[in-house]
VEXKE-572887 format. One record per residue (C-alpha): residue number from 0; residue in one letter; chain; z negated, x negated, y negated. Coordinates in steps of 0.25 Angstrom, whole numbers, m for minus. Layout:
BEGIN
resi resn chain Z X Y
NUM A A Z X Y .
...
This chain:
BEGIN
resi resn chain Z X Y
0 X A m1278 m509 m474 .
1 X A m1277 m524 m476 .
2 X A m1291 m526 m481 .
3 X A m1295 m517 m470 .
4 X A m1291 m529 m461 .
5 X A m1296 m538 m470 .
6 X A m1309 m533 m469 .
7 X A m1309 m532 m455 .
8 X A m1302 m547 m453 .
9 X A m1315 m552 m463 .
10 X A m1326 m544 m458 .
11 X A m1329 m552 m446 .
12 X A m1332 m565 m456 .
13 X A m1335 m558 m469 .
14 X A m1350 m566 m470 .
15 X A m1340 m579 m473 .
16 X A m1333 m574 m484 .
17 X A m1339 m575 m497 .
18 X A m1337 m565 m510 .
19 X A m1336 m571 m523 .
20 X A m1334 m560 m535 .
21 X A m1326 m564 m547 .
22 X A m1330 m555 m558 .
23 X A m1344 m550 m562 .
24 X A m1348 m537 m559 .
25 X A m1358 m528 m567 .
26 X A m1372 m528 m564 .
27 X A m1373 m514 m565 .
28 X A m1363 m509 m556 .
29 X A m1358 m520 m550 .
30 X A m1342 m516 m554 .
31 X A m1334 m531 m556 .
32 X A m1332 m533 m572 .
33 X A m1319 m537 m576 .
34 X A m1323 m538 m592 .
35 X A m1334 m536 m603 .
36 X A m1349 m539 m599 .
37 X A m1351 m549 m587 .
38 X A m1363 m541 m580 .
39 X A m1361 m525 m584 .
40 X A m1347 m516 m584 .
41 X A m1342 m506 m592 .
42 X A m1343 m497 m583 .
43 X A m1360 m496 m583 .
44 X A m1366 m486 m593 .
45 X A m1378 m493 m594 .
46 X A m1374 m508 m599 .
């Protein structure tokens, strides 16, 4: 609910904000990895 207002409250301006991601995410994917190899998961079978 409190987000839902959030979102509203930024929705007007939202092209001003800017999104920075903090952790790599796998190329395959594109799941944020917390540990092990920098560009592929766990989680993908094939690397």
């Amino acid at each position: 609910m409190v987000m839902q207002k959030v979102g509203q409250n930024i929705l007007p301006t939202r092209e001003n904000f800017l999104v920075a991601r903090l952790r790599s995410s796998c190329m395959h994917c594109r799941e944020v990895i917390v540990s092990g190899k920098r560009w592929f998961c766990t989680e993908c079978e094939k690397f």
